[in-house]
PDBQT receptor file of N, H, CA, C and O in Angstrom, charges set to zero:
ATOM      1  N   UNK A   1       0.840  -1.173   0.000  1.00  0.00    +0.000 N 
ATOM      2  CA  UNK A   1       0.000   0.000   0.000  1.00  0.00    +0.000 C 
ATOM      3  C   UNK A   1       0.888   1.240   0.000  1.00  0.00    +0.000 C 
ATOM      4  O   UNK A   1       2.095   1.071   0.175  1.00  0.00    +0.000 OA
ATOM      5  N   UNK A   2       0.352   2.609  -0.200  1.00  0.00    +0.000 N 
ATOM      6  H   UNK A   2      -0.628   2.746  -0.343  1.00  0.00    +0.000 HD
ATOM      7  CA  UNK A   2       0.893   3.501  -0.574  1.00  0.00    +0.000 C 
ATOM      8  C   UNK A   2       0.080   4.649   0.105  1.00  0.00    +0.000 C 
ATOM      9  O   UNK A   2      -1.088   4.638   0.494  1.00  0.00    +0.000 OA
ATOM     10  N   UNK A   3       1.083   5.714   0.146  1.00  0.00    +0.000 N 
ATOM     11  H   UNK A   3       2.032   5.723  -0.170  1.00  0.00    +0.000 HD
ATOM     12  CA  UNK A   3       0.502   7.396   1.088  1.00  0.00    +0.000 C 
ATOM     13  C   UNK A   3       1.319   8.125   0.377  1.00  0.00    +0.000 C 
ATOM     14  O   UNK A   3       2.225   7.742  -0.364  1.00  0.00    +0.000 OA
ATOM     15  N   UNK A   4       0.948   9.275   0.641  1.00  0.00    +0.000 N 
ATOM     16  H   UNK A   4       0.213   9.586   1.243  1.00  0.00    +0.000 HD
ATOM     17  CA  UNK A   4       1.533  10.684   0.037  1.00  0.00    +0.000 C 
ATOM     18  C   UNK A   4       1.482  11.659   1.906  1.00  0.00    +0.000 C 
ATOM     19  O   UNK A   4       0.588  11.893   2.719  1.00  0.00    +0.000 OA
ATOM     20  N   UNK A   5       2.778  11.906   1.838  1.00  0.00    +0.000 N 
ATOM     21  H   UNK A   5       3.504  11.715   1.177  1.00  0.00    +0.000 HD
ATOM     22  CA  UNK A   5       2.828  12.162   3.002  1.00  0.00    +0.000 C 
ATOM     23  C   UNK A   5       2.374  14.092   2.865  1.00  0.00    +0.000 C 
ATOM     24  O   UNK A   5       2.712  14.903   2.003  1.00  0.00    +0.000 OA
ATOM     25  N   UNK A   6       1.563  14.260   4.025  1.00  0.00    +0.000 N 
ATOM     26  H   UNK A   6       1.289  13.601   4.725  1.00  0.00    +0.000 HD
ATOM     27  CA  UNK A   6       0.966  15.852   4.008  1.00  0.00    +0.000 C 
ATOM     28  C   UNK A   6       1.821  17.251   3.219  1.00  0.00    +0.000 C 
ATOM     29  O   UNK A   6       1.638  18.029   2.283  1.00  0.00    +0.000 OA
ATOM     30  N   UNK A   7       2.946  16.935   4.394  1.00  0.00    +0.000 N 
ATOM     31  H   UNK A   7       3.095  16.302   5.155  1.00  0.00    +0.000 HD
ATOM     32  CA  UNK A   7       3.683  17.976   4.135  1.00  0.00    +0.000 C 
ATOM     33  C   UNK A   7       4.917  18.233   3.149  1.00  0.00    +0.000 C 
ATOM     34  O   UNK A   7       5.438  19.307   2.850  1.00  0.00    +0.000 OA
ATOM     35  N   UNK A   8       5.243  16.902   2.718  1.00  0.00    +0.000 N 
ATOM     36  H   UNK A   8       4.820  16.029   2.960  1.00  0.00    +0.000 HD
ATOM     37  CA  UNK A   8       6.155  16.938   1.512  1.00  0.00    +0.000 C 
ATOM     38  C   UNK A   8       5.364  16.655   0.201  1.00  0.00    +0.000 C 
ATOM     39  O   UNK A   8       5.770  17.222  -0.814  1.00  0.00    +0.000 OA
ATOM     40  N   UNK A   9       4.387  15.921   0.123  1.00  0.00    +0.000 N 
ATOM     41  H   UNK A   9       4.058  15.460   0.947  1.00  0.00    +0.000 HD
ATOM     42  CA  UNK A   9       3.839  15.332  -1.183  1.00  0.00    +0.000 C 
ATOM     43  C   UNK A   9       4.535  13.994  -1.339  1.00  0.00    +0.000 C 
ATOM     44  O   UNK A   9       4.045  13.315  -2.241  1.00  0.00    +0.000 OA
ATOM     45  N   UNK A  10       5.712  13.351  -0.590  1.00  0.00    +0.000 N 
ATOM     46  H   UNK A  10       6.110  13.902   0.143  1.00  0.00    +0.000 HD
ATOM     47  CA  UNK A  10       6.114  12.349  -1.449  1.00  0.00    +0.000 C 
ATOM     48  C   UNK A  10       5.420  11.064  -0.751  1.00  0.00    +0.000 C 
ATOM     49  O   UNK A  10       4.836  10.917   0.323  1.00  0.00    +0.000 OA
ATOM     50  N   UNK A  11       5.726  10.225  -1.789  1.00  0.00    +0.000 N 
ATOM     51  H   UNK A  11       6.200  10.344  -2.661  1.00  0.00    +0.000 HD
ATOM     52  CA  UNK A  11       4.762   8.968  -1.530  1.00  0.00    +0.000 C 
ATOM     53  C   UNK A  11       5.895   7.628  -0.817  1.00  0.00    +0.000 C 
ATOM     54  O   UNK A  11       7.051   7.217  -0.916  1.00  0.00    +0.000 OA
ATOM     55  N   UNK A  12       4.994   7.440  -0.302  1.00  0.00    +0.000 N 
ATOM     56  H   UNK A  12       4.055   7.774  -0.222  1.00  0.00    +0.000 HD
ATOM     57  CA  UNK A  12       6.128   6.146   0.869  1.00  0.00    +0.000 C 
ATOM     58  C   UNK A  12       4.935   5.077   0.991  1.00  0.00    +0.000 C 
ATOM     59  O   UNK A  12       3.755   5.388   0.830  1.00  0.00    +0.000 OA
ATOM     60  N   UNK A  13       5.393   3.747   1.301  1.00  0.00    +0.000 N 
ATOM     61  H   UNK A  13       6.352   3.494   1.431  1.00  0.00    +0.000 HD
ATOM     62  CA  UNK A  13       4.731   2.665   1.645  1.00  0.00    +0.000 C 
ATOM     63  C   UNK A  13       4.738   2.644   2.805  1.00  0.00    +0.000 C 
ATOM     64  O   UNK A  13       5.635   2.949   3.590  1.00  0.00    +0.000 OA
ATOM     65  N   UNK A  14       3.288   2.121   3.052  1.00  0.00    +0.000 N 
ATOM     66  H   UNK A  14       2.558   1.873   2.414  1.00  0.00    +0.000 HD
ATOM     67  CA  UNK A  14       2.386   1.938   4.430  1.00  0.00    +0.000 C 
ATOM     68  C   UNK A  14       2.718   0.089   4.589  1.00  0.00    +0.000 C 
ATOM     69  O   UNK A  14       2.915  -0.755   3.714  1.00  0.00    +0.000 OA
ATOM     70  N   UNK A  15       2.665  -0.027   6.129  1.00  0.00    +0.000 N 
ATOM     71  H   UNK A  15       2.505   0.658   6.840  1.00  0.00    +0.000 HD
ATOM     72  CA  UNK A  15       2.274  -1.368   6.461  1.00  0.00    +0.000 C 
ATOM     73  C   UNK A  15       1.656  -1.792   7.098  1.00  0.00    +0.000 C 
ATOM     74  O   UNK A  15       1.856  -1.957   8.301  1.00  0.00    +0.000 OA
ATOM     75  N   UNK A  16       0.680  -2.107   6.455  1.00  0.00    +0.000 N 
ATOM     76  H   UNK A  16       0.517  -1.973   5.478  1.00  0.00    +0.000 HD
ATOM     77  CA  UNK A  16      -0.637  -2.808   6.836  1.00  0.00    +0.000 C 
ATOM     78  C   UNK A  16      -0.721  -3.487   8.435  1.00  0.00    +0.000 C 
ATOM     79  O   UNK A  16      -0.931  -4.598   7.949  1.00  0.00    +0.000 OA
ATOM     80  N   UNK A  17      -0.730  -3.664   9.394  1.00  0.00    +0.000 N 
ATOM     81  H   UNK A  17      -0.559  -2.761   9.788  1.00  0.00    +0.000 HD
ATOM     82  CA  UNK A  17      -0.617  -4.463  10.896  1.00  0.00    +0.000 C 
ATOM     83  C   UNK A  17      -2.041  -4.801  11.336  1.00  0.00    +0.000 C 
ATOM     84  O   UNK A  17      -2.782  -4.010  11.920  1.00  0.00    +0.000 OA
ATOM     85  N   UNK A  18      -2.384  -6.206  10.957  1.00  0.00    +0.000 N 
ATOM     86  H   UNK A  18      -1.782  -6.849  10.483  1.00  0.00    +0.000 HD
ATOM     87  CA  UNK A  18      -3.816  -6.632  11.591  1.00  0.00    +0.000 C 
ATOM     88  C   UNK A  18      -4.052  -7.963  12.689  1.00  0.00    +0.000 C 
ATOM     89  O   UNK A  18      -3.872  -9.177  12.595  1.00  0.00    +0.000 OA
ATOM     90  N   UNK A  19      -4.540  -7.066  13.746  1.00  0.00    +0.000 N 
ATOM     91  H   UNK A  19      -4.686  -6.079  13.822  1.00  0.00    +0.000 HD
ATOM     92  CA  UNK A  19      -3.930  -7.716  15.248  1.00  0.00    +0.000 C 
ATOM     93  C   UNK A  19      -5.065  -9.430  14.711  1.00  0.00    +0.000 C 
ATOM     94  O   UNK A  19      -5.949  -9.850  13.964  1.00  0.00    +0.000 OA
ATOM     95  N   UNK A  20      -4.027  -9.814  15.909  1.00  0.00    +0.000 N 
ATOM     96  H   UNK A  20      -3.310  -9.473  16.516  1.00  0.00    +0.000 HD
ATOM     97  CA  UNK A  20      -4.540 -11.528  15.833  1.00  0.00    +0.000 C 
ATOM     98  C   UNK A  20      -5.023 -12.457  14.414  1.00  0.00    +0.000 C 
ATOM     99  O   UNK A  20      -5.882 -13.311  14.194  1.00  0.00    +0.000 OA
ATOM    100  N   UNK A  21      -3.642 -11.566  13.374  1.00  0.00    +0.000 N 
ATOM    101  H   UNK A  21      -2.945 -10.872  13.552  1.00  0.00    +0.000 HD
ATOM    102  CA  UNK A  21      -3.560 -12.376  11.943  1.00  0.00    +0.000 C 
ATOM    103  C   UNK A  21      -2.523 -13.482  12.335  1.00  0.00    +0.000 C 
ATOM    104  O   UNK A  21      -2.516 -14.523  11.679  1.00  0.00    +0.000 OA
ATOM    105  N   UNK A  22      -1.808 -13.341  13.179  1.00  0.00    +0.000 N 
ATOM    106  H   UNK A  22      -1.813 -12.495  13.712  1.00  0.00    +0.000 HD
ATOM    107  CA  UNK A  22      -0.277 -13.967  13.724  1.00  0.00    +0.000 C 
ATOM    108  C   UNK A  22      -0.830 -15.788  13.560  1.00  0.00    +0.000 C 
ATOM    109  O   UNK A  22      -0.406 -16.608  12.746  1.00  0.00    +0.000 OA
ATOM    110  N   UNK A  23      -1.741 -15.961  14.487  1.00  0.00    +0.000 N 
ATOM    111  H   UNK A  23      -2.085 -15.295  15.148  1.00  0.00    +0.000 HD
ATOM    112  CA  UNK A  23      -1.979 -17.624  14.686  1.00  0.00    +0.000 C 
ATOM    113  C   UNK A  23      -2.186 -17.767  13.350  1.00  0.00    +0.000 C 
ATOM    114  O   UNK A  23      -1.379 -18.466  12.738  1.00  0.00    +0.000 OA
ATOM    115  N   UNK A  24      -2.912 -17.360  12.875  1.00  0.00    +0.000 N 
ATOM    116  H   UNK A  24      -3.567 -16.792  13.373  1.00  0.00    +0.000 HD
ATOM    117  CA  UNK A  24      -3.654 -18.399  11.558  1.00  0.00    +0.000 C 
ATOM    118  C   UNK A  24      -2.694 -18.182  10.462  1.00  0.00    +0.000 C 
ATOM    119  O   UNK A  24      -3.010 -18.897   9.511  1.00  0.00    +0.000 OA
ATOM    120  N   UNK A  25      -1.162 -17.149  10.112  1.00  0.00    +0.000 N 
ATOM    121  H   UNK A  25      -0.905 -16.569  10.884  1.00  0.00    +0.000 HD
ATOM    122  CA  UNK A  25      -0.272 -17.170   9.885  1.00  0.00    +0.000 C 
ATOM    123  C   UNK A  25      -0.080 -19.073   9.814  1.00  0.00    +0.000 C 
ATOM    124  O   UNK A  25      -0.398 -19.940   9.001  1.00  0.00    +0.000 OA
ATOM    125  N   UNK A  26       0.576 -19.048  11.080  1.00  0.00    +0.000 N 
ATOM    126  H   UNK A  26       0.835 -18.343  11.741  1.00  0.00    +0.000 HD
ATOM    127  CA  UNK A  26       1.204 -20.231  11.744  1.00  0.00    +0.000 C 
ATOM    128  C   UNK A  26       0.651 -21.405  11.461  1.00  0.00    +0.000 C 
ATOM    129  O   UNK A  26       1.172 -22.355  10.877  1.00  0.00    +0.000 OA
ATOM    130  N   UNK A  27      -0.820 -21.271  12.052  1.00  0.00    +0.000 N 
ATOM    131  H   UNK A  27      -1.243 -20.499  12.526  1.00  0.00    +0.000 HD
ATOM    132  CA  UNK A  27      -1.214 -22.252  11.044  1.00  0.00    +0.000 C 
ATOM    133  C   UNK A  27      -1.191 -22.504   9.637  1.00  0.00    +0.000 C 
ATOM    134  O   UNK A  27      -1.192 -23.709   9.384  1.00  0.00    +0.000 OA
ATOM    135  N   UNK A  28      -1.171 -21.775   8.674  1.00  0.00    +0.000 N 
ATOM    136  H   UNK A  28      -1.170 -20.796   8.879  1.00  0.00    +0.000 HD
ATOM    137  CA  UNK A  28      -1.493 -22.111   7.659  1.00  0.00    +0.000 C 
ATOM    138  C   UNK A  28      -0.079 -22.379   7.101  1.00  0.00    +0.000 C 
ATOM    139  O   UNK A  28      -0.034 -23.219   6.201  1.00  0.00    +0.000 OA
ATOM    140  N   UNK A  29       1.018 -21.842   7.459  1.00  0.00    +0.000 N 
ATOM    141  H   UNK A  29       0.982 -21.161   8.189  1.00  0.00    +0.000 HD
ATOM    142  CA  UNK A  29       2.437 -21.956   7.222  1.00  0.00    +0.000 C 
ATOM    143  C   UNK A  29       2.676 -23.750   7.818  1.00  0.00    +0.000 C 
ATOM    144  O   UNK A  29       3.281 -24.589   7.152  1.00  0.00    +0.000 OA
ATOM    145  N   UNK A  30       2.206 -23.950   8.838  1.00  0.00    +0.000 N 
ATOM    146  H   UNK A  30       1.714 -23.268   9.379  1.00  0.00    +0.000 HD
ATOM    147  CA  UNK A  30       1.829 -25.755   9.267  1.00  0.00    +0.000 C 
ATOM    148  C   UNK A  30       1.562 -26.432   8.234  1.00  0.00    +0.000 C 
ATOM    149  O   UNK A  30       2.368 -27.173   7.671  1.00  0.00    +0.000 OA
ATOM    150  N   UNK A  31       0.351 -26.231   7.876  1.00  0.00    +0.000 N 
ATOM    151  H   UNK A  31      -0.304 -25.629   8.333  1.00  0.00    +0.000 HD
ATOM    152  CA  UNK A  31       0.015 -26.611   6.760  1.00  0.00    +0.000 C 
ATOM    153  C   UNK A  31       0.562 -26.857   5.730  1.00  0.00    +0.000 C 
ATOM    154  O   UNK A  31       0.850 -28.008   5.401  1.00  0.00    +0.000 OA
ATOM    155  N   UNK A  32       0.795 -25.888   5.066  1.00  0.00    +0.000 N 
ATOM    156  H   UNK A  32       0.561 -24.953   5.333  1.00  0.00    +0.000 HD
ATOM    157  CA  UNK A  32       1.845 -25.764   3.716  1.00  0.00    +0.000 C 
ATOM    158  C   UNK A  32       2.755 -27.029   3.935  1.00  0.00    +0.000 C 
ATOM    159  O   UNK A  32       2.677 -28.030   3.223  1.00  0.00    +0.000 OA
ATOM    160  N   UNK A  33       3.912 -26.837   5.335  1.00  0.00    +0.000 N 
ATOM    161  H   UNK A  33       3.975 -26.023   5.913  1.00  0.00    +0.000 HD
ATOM    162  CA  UNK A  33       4.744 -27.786   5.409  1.00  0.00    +0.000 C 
ATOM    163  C   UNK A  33       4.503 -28.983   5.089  1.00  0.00    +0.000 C 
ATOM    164  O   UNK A  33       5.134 -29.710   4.322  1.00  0.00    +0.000 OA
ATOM    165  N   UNK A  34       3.207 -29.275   5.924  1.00  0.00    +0.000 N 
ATOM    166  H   UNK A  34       2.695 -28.684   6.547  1.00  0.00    +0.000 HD
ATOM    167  CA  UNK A  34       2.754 -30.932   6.256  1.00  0.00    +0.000 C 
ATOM    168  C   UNK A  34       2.098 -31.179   4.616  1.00  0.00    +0.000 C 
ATOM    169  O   UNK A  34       1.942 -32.320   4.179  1.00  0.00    +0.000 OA
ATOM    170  N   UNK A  35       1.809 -30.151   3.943  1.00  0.00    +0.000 N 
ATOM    171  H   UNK A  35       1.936 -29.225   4.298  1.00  0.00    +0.000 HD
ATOM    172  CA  UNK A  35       1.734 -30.574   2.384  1.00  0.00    +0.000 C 
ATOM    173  C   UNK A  35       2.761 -30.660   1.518  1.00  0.00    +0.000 C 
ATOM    174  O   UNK A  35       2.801 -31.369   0.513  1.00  0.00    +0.000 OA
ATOM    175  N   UNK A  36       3.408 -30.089   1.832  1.00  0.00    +0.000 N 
ATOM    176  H   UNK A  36       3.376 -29.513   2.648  1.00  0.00    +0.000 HD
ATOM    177  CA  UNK A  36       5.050 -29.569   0.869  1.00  0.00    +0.000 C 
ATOM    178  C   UNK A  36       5.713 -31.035   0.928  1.00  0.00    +0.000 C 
ATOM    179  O   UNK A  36       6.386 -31.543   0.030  1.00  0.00    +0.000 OA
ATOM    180  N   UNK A  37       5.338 -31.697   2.354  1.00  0.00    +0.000 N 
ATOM    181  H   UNK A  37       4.792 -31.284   3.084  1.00  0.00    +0.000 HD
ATOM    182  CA  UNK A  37       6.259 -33.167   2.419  1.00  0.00    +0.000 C 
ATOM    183  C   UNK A  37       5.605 -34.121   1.495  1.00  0.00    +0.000 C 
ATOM    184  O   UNK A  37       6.244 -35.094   1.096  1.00  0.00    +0.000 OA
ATOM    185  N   UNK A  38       4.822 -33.992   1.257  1.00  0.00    +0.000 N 
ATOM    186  H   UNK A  38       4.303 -33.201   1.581  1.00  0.00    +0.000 HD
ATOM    187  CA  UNK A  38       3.895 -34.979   0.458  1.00  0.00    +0.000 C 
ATOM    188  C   UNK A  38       4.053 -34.493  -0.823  1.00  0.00    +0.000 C 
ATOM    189  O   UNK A  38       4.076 -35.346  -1.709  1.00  0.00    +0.000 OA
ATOM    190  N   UNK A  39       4.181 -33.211  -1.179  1.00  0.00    +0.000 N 
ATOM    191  H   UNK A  39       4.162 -32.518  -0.458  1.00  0.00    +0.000 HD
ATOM    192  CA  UNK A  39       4.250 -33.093  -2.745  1.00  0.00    +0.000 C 
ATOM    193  C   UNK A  39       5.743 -33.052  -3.413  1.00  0.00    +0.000 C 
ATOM    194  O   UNK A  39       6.064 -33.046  -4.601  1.00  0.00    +0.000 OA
ATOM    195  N   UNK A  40       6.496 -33.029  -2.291  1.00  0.00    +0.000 N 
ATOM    196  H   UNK A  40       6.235 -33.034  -1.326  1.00  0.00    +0.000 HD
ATOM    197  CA  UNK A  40       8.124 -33.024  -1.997  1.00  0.00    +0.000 C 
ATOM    198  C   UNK A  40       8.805 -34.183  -2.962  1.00  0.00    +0.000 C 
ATOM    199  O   UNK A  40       9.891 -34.135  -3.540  1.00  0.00    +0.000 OA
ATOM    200  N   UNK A  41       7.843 -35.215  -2.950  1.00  0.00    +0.000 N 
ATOM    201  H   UNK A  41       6.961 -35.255  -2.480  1.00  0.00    +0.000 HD
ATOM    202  CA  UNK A  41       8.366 -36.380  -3.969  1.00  0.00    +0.000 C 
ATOM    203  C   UNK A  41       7.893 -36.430  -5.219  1.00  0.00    +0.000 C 
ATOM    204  O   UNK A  41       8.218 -37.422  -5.871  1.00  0.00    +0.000 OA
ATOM    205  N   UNK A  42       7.076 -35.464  -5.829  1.00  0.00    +0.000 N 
ATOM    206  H   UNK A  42       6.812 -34.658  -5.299  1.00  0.00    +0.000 HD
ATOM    207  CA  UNK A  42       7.111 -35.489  -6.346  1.00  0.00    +0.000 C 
ATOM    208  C   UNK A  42       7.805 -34.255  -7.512  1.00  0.00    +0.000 C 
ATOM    209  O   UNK A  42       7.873 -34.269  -8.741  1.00  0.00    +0.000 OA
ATOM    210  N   UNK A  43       8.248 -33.253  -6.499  1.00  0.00    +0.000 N 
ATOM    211  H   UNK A  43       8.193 -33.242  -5.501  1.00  0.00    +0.000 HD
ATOM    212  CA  UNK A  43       8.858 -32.091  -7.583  1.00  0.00    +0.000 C 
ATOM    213  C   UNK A  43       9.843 -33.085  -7.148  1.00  0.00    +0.000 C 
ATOM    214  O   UNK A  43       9.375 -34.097  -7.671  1.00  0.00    +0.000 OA
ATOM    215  N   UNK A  44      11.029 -33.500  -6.457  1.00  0.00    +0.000 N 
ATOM    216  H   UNK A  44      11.409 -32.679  -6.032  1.00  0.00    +0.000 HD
ATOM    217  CA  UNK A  44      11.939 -34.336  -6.725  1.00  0.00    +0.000 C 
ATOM    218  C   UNK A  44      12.089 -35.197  -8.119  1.00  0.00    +0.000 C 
ATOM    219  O   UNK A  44      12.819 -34.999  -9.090  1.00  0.00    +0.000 OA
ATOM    220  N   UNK A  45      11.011 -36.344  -7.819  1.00  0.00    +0.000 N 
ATOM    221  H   UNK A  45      10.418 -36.504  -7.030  1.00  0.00    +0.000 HD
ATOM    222  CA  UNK A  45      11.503 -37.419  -9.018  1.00  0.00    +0.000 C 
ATOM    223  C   UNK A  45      10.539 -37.182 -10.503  1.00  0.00    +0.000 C 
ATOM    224  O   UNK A  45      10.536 -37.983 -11.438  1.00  0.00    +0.000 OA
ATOM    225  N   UNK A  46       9.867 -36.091 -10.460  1.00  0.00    +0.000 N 
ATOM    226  H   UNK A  46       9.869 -35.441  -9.700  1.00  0.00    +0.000 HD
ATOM    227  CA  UNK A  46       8.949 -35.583 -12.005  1.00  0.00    +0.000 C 
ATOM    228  C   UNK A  46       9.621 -34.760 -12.304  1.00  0.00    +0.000 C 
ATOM    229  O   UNK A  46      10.074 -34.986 -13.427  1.00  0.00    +0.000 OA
ATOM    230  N   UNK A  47      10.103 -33.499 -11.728  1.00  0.00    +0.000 N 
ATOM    231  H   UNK A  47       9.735 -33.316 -10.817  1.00  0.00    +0.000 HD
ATOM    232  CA  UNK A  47      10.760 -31.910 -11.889  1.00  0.00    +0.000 C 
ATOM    233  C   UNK A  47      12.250 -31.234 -11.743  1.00  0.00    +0.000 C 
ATOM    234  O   UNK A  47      12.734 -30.141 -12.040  1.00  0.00    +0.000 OA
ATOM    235  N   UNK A  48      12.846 -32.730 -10.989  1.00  0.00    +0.000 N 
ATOM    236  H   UNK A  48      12.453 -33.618 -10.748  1.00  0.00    +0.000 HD
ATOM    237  CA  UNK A  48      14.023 -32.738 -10.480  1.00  0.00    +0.000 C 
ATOM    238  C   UNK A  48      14.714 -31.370  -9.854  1.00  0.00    +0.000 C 
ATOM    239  O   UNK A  48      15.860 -30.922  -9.876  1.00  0.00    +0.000 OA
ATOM    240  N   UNK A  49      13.489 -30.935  -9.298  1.00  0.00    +0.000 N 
ATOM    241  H   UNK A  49      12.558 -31.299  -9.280  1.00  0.00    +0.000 HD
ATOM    242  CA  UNK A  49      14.043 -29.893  -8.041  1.00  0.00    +0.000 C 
ATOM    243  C   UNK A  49      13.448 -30.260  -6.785  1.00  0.00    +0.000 C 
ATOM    244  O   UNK A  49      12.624 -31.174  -6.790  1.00  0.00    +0.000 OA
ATOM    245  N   UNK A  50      13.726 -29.716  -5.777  1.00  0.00    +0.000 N 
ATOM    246  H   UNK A  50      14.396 -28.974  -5.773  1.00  0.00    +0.000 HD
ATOM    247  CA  UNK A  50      13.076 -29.668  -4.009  1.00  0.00    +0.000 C 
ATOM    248  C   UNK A  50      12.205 -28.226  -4.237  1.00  0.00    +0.000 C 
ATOM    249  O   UNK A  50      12.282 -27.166  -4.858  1.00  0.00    +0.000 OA
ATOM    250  N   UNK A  51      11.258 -29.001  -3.220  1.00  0.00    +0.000 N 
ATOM    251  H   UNK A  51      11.195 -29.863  -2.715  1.00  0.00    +0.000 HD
ATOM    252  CA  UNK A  51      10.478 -27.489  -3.315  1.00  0.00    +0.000 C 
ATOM    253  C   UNK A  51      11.126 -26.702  -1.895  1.00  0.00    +0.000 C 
ATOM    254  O   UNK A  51      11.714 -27.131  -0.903  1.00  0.00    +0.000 OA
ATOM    255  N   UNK A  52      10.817 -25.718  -2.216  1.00  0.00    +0.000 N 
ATOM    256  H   UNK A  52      10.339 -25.369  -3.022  1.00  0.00    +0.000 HD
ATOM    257  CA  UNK A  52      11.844 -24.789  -1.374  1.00  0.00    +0.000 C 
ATOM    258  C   UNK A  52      11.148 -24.256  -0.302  1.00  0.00    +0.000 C 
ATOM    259  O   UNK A  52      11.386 -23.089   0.011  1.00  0.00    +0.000 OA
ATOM    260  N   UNK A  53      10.134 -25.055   0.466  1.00  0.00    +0.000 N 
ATOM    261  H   UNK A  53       9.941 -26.002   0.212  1.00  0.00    +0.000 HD
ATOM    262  CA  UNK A  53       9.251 -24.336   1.562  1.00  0.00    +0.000 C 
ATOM    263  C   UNK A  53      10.185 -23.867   2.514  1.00  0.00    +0.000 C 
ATOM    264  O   UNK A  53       9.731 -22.771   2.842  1.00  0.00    +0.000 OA
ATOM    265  N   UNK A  54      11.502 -24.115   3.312  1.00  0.00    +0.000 N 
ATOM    266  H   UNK A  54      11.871 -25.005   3.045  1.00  0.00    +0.000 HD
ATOM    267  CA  UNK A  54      11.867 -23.173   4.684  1.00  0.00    +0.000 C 
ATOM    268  C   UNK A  54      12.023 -22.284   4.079  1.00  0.00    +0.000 C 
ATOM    269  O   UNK A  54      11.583 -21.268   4.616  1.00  0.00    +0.000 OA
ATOM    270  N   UNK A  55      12.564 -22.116   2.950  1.00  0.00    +0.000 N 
ATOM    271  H   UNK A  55      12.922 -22.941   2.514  1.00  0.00    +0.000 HD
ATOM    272  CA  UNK A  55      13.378 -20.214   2.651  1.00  0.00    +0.000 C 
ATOM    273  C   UNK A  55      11.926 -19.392   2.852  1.00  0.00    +0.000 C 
ATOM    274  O   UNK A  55      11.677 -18.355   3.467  1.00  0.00    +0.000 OA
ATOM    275  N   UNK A  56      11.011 -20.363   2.014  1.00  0.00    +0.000 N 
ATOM    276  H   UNK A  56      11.212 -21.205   1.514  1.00  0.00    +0.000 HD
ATOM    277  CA  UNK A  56       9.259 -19.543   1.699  1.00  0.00    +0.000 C 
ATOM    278  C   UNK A  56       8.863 -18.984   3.319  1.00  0.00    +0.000 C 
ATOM    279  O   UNK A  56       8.644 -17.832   3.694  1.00  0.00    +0.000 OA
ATOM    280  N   UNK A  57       8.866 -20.258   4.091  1.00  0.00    +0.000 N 
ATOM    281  H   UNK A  57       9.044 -21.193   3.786  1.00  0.00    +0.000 HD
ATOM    282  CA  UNK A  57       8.497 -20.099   5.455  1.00  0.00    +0.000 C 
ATOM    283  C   UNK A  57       9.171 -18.614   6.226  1.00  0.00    +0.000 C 
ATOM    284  O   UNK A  57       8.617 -17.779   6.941  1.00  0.00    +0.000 OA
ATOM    285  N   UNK A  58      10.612 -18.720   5.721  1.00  0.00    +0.000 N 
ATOM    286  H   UNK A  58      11.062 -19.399   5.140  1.00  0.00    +0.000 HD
ATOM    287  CA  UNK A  58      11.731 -17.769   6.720  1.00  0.00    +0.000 C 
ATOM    288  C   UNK A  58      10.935 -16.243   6.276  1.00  0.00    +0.000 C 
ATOM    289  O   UNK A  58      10.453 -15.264   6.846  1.00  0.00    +0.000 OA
ATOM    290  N   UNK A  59      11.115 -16.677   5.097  1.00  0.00    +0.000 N 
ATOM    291  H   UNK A  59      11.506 -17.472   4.634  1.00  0.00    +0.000 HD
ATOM    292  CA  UNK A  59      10.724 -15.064   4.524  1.00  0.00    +0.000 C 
ATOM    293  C   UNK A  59       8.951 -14.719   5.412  1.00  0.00    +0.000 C 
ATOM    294  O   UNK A  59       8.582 -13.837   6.187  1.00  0.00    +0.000 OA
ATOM    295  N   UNK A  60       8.386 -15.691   4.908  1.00  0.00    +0.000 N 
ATOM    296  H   UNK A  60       8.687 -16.408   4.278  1.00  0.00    +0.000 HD
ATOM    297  CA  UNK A  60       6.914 -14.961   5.793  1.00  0.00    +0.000 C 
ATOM    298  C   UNK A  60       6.886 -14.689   7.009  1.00  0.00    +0.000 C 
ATOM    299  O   UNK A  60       5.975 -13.918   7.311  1.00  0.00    +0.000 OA
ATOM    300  N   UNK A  61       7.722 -15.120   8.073  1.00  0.00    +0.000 N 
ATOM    301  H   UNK A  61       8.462 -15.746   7.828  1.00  0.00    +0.000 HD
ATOM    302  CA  UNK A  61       7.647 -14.762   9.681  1.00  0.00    +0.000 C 
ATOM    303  C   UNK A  61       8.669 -13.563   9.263  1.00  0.00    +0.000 C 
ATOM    304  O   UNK A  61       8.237 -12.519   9.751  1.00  0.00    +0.000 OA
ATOM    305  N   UNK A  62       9.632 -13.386   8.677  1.00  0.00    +0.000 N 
ATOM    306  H   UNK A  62       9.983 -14.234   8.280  1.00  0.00    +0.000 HD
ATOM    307  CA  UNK A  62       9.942 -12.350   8.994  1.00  0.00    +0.000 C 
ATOM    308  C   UNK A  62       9.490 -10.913   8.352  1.00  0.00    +0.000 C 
ATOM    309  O   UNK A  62      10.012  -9.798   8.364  1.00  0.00    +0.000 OA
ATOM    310  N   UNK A  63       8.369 -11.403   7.825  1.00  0.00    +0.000 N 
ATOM    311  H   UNK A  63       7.945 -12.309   7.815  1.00  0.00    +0.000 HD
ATOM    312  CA  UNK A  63       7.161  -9.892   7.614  1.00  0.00    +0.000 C 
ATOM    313  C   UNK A  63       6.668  -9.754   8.239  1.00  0.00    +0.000 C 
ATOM    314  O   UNK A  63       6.105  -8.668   8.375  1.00  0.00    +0.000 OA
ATOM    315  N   UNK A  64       6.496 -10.900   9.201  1.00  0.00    +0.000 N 
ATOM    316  H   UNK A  64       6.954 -11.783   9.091  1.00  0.00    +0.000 HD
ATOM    317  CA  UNK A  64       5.590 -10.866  10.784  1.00  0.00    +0.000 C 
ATOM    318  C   UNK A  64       6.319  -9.729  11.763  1.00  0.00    +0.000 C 
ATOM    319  O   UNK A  64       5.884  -9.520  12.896  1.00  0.00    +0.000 OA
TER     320      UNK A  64
């Protein structure tokens, strides 16, 4: 998201903060994992890559 600040005019990004989004974060980042292991064999032996859920994971808590 985006603002235009009063007294200069220039525009800067806003960040959004919406209380008690945190759990269901967590959960759903659970999730992902406990799916990622299961679909894990198959980007392996069809796609011949790993799917890359911790980096995915690291990055979303630390927007938290």
């Amino acid at each position: 998201m985006q603002a235009t600040l009063r007294d200069t005019g220039k525009e800067v990004a806003i960040k959004v903060r919406r209380p008690g989004v945190e759990p269901l974060i967590y959960r759903d980042l659970y999730l992902f994992r406990r799916m990622a292991g299961y679909f894990n064999w198959f980007t392996i032996n069809r796609l011949g890559c790993n799917a890359q859920v911790p980096g995915y994971i690291a990055l979303t808590l630390g927007e938290l």
